[in-house]
TIZA-7604 format. One record per residue (C-alpha): x, y, z; residue number from 0; residue in one letter. Coordinates in pm, 1 decimal. Layout:
BEGIN
<site <X; Y; Z>; NUM; "a">
...
//
This chain:
BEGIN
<site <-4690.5; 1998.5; 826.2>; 0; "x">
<site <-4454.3; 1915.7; 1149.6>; 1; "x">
<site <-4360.2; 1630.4; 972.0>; 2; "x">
<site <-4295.1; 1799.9; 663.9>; 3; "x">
<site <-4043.0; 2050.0; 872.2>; 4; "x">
<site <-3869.3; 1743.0; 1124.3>; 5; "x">
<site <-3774.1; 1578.4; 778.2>; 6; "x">
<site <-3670.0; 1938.9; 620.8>; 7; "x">
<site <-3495.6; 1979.9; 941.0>; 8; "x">
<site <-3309.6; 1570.2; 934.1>; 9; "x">
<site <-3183.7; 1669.8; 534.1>; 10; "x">
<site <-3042.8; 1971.2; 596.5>; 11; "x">
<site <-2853.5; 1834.5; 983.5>; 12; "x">
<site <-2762.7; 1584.3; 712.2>; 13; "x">
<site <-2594.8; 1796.5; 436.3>; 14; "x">
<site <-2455.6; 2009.8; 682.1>; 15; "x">
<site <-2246.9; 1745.1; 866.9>; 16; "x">
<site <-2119.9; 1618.3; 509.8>; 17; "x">
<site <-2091.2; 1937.3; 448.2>; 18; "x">
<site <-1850.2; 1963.7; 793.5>; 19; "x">
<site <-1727.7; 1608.4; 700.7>; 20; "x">
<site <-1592.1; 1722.8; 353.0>; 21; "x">
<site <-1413.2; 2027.6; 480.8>; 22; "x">
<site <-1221.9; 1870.3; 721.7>; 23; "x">
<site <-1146.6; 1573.8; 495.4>; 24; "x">
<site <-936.2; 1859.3; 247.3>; 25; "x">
<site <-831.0; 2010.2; 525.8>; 26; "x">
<site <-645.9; 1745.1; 618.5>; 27; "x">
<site <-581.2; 1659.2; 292.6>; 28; "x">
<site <-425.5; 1991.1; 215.1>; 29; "x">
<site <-196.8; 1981.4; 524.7>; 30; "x">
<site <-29.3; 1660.2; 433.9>; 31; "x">
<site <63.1; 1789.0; 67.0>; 32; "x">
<site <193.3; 2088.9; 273.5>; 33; "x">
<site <387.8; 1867.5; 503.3>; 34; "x">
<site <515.8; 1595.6; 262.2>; 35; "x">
<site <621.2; 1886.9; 52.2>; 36; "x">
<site <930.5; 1911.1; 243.6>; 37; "x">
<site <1056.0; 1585.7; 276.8>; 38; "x">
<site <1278.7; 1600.9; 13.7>; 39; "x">
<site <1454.5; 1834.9; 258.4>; 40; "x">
<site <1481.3; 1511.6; 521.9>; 41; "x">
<site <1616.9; 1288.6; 194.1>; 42; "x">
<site <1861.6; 1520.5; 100.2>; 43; "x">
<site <2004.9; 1624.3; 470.3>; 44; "x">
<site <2026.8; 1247.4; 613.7>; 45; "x">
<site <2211.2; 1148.1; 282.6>; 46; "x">
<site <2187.9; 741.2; 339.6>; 47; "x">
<site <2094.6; 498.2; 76.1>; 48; "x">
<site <1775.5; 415.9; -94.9>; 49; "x">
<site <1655.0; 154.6; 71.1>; 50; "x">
<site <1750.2; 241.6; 392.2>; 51; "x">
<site <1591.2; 536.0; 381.3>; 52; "x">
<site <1213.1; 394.7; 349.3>; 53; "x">
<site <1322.2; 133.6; 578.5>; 54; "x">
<site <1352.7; 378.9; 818.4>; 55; "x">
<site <1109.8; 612.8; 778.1>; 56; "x">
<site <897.7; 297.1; 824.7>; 57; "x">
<site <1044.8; 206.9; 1116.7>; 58; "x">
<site <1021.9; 552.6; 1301.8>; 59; "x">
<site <703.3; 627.6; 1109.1>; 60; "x">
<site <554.6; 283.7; 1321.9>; 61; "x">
<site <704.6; 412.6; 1651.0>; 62; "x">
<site <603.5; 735.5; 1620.8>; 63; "x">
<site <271.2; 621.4; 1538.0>; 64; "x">
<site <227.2; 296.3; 1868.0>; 65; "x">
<site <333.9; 585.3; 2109.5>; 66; "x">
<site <122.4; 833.4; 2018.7>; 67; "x">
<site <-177.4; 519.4; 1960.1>; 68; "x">
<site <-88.4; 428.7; 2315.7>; 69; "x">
<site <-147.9; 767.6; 2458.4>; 70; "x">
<site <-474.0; 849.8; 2298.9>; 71; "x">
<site <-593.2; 500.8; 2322.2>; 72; "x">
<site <-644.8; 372.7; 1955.7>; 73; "x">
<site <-411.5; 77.2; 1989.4>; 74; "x">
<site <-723.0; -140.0; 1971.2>; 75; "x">
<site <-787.6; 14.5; 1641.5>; 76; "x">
<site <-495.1; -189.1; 1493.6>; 77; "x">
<site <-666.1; -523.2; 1583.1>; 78; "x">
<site <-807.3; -611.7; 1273.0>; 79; "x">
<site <-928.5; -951.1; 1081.3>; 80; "x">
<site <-1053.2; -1083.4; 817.0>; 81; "x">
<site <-1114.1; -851.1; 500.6>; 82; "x">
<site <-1041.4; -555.2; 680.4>; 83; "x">
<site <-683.9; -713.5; 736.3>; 84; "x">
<site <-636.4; -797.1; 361.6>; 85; "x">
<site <-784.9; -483.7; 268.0>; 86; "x">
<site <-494.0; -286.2; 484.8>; 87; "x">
<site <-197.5; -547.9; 391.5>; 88; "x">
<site <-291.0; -486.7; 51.6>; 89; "x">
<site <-283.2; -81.0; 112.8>; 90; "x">
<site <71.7; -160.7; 257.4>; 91; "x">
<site <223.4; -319.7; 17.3>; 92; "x">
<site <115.7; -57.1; -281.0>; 93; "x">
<site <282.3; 190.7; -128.8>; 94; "x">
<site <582.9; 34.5; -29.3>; 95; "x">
<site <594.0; -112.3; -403.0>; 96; "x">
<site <528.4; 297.4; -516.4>; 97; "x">
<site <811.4; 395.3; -320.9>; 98; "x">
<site <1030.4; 143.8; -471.4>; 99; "x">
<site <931.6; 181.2; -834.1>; 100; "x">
<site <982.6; 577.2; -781.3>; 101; "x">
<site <1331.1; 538.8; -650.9>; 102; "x">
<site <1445.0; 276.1; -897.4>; 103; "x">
<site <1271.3; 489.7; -1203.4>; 104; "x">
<site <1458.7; 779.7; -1096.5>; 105; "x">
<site <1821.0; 643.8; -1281.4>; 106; "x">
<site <1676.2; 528.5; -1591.7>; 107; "x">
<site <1467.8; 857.8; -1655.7>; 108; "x">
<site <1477.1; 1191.1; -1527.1>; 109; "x">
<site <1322.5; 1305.7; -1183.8>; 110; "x">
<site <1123.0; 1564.1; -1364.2>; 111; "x">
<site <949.2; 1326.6; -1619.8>; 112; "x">
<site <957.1; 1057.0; -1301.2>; 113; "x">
<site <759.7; 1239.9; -1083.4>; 114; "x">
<site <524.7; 1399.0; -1374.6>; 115; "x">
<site <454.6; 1045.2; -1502.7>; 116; "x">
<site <387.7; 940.2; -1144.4>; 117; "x">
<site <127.7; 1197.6; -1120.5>; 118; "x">
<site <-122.4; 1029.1; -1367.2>; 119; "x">
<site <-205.2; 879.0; -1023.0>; 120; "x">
<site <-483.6; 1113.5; -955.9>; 121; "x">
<site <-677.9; 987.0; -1308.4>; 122; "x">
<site <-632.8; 608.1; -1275.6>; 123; "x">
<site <-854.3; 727.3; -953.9>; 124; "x">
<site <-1090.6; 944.9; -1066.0>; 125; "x">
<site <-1151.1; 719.1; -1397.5>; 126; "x">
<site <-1179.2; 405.3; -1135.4>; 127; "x">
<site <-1428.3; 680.6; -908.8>; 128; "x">
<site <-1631.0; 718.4; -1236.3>; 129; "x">
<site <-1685.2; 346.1; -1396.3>; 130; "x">
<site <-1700.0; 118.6; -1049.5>; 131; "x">
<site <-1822.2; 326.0; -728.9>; 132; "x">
<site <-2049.4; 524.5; -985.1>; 133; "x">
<site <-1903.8; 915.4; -870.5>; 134; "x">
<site <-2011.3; 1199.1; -1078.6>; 135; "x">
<site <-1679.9; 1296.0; -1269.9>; 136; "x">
<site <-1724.6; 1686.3; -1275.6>; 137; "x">
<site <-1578.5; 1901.0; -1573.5>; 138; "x">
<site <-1443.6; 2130.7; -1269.7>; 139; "x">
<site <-1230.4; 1859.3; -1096.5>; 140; "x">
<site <-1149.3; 1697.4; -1433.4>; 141; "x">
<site <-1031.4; 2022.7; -1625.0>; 142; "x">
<site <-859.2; 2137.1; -1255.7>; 143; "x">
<site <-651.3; 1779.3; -1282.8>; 144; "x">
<site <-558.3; 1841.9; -1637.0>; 145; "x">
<site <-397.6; 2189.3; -1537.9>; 146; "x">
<site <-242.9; 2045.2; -1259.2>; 147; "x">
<site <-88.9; 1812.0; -1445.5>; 148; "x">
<site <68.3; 2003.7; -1727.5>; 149; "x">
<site <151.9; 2283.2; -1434.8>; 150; "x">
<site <345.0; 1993.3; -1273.5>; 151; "x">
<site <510.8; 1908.6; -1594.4>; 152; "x">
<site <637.6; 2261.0; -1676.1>; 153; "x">
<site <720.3; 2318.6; -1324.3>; 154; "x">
<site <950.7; 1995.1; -1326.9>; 155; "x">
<site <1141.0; 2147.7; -1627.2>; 156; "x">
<site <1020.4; 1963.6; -1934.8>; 157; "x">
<site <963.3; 2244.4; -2135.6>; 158; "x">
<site <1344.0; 2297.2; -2115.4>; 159; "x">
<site <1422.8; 1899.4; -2174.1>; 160; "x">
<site <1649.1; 1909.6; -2532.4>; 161; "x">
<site <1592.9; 1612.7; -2775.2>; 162; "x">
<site <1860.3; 1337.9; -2661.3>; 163; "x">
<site <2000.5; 1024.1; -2726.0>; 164; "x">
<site <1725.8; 774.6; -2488.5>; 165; "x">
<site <1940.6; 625.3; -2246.3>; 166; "x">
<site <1937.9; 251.3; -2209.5>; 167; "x">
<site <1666.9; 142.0; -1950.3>; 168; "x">
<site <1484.3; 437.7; -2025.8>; 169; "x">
<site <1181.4; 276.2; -2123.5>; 170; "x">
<site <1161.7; 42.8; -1859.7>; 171; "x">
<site <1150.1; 304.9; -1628.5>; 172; "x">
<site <850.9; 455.5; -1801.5>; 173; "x">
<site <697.0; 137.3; -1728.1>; 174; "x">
<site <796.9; 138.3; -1348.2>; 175; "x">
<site <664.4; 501.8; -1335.1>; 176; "x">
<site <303.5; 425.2; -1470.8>; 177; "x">
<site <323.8; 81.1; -1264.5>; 178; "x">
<site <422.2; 326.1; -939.2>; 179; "x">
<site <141.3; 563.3; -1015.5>; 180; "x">
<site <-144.3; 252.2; -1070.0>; 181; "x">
<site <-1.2; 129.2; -729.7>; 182; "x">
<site <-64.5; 421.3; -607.3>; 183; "x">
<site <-381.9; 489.1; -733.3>; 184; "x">
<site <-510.6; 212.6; -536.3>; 185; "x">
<site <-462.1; 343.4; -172.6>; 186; "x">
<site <-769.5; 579.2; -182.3>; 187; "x">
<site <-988.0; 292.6; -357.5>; 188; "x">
<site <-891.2; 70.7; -94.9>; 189; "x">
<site <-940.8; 359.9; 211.2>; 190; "x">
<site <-1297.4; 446.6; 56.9>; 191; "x">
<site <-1409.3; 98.4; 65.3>; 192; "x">
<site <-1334.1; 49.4; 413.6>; 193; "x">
<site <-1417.5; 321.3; 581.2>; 194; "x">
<site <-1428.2; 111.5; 929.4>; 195; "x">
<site <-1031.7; 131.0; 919.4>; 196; "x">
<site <-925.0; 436.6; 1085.7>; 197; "x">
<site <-645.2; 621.8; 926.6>; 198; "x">
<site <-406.9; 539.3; 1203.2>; 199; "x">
<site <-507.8; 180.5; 1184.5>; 200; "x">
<site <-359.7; 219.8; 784.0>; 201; "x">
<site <-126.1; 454.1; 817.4>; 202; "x">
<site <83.2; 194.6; 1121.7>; 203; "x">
<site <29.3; -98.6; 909.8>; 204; "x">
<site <149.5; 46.0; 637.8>; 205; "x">
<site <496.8; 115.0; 824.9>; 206; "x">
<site <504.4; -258.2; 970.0>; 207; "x">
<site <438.8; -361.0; 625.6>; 208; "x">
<site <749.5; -134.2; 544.4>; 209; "x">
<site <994.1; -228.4; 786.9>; 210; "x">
<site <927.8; -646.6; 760.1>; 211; "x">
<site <944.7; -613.8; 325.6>; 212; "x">
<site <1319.8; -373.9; 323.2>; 213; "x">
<site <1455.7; -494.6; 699.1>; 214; "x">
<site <1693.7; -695.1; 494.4>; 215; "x">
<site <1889.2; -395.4; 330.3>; 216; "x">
<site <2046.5; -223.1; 660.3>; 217; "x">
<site <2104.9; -604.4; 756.9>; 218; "x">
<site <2374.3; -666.9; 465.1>; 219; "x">
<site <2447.8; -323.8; 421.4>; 220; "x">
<site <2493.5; -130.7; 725.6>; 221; "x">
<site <2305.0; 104.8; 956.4>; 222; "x">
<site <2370.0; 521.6; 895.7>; 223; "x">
<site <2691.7; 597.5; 1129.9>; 224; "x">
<site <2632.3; 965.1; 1192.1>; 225; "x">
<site <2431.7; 1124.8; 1449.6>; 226; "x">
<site <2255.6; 1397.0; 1221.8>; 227; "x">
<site <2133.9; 1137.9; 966.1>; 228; "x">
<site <1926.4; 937.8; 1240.1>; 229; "x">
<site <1813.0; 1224.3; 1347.2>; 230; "x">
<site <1661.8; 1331.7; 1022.6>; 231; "x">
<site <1558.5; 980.0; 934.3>; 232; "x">
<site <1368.8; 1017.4; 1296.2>; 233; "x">
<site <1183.2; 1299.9; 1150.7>; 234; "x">
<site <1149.0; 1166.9; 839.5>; 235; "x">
<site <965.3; 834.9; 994.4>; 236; "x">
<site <737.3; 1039.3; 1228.4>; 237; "x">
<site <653.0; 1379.0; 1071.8>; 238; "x">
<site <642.2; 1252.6; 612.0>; 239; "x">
<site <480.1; 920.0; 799.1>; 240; "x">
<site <330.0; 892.2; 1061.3>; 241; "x">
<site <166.4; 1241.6; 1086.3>; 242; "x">
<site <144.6; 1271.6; 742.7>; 243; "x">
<site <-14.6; 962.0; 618.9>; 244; "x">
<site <-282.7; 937.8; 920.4>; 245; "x">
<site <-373.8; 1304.2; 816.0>; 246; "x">
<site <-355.2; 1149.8; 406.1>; 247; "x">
<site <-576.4; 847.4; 493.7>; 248; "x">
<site <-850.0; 1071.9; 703.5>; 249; "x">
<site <-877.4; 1288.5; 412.8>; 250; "x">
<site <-894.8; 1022.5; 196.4>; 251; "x">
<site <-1241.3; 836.5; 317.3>; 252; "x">
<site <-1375.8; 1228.5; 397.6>; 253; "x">
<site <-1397.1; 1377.1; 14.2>; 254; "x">
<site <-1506.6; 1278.7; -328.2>; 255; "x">
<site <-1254.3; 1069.0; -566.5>; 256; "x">
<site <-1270.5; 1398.4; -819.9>; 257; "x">
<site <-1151.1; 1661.8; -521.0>; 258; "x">
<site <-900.8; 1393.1; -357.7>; 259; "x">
<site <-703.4; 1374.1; -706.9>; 260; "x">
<site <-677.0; 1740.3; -759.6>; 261; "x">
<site <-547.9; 1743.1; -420.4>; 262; "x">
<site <-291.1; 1534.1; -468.7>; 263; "x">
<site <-113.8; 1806.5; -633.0>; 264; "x">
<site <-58.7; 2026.2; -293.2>; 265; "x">
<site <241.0; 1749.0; -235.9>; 266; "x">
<site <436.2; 1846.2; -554.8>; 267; "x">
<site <399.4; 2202.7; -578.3>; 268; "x">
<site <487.3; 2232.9; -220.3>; 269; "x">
<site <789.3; 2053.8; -308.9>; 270; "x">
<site <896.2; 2250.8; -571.1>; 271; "x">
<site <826.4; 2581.5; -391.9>; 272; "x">
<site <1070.0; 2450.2; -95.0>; 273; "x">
<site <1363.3; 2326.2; -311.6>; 274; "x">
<site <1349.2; 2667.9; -447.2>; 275; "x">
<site <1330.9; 2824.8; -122.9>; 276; "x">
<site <1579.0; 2617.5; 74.4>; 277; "x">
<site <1825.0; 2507.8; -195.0>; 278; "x">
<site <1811.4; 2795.8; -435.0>; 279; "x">
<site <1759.9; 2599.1; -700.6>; 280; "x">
<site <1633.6; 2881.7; -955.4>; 281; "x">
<site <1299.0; 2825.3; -1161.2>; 282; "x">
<site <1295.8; 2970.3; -1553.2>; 283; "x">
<site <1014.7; 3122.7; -1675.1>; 284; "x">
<site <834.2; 2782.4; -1740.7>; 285; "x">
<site <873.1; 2649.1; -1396.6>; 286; "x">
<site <753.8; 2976.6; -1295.9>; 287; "x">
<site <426.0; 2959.6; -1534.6>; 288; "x">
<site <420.7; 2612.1; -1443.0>; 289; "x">
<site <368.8; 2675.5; -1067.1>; 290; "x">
<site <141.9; 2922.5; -1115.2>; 291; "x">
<site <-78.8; 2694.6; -1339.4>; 292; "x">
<site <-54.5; 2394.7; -1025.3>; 293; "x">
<site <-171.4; 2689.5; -772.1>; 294; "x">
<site <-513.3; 2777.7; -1021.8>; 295; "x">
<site <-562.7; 2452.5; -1045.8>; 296; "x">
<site <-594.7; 2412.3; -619.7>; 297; "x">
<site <-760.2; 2836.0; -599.7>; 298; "x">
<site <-1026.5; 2653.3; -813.2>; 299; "x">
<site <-1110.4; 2446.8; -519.7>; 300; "x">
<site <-1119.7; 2695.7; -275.9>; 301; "x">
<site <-1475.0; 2626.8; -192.4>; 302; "x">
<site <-1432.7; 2318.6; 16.7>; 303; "x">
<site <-1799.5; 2218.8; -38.9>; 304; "x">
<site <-1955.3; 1872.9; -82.3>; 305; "x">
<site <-1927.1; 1781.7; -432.6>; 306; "x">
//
């Protein structure tokens, strides 16, 4: 009977730090939607070039990132070999390649269908979370995505989007949007599967990644000239990076595939919600139904249990 009641006592220490585990990994999850929701508020105010922009947000997001690894003493997390260092390289280099494929998608389609299409992110990864690591694909999370998703796509104005004449390219960037989103899509696959990389270790590596692969732009073409635009590239790099990506890849190895891609959707709504806010840019009644669809979609996750 004691032995009965130790082992009642080890399962339920158990599902009660997963329990702990899971909570804090959409906490965090949450907070970095919240806080990448407004860096199109950065974008907009520093006003520099494409290019130049990710490079530096790379390059502040990686100093941002060594100073405060220096003062807490992780820097030894970023020593890493063998798979683990292919594993993170590889991370890098899909997200520089998403950020890419979004800004160069952006001309040859619209950034309402851009960003909606970029958005079938979240079910490359919970259809990946279903056939290979074997997770239990909920109707909950699955219906929840699906409302997110045609929230986002109202909310982005599509429902307002007159038949026109398709522009040429326009197809092509289709293809760079669904290629950005599968890149994408790959970066919580990757963080799952190695969970002894610690989200600063990915989040730093990503920004070195970052900086070496667009370094050559501000080489040809210049460095910003004013004052305020390195100061909001400075926030851009440590606040949309640095903070916000360590906070994305913690959440990321801390929750289910099925609650991580609803999540995804705190980024875009917040977005929307700020440009509104900040730039006045007025909503219709479909954007309006739109965001209110995005924010069921989250209230149905309210209990932050482990799934």
């Amino acid at each position: 009977m004691i032995s009965g009641m130790k082992n009642t006592t080890t399962m339920h220490l158990t599902e009660t730090g997963g329990a702990v585990t899971s909570n804090q990994g959409s906490r965090n999850m949450v907070m970095a939607g919240l806080l990448l929701g407004t860096l199109g508020i950065f974008v907009s105010e520093a006003n520099q070039p494409p290019l130049l922009t990710v490079f530096m947000r790379c390059l502040f997001g990686a100093l941002a990132l060594l100073v405060w690894g220096g003062y807490s003493g992780k820097l030894r997390e970023l020593h890493l070999r063998g798979r683990s260092l292919v594993a993170v390289l590889l991370a890098s280099a899909l997200m520089v390649s998403n950020w890419g494929l979004f800004f160069a998608a952006i001309p040859r389609t619209t950034i309402g269908l851009a960003t909606v299409l970029f958005h079938l992110q979240p079910f490359w990864v919970m259809l990946y979370g279903s056939l290979r690591l074997g997770e239990t694909l909920s109707r909950r999370h699955l219906l929840a995505a699906i409302t997110a998703l045609l929230g986002l796509a109202l909310a982005c104005g599509m429902a307002g989007l007159s038949s026109t004449v398709i522009p040429d390219g326009f197809w092509g960037g289709v293809l760079m949007c669904i290629g950005g989103s599968l890149s994408y899509a790959g970066l919580p696959i990757i963080a799952r599967q190695q969970p002894n990389i610690s989200s600063f270790a990915f989040a730093w590596w990503q920004c070195a990644v970052g900086v070496v692969l667009t370094a050559w732009w501000p080489l040809l073409n210049g460095w910003p000239t004013t004052a305020s635009s390195w100061a909001w590239l400075a926030g851009l790099g440590s606040l949309h990076t640095g903070l916000a990506y360590a906070l994305l890849y913690s959440g990321m190895s801390q929750i289910s595939i099925s609650r991580f891609a609803v999540l995804q959707f705190v980024y875009p709504v917040t977005a929307i919600v700020v440009d509104w806010q900040v730039y006045h840019h007025a909503l219709d009644h479909w954007q309006l139904c739109g965001i209110g669809l995005m924010g069921l979609a989250l209230w149905s996750l309210r209990r932050f249990k482990v799934d």
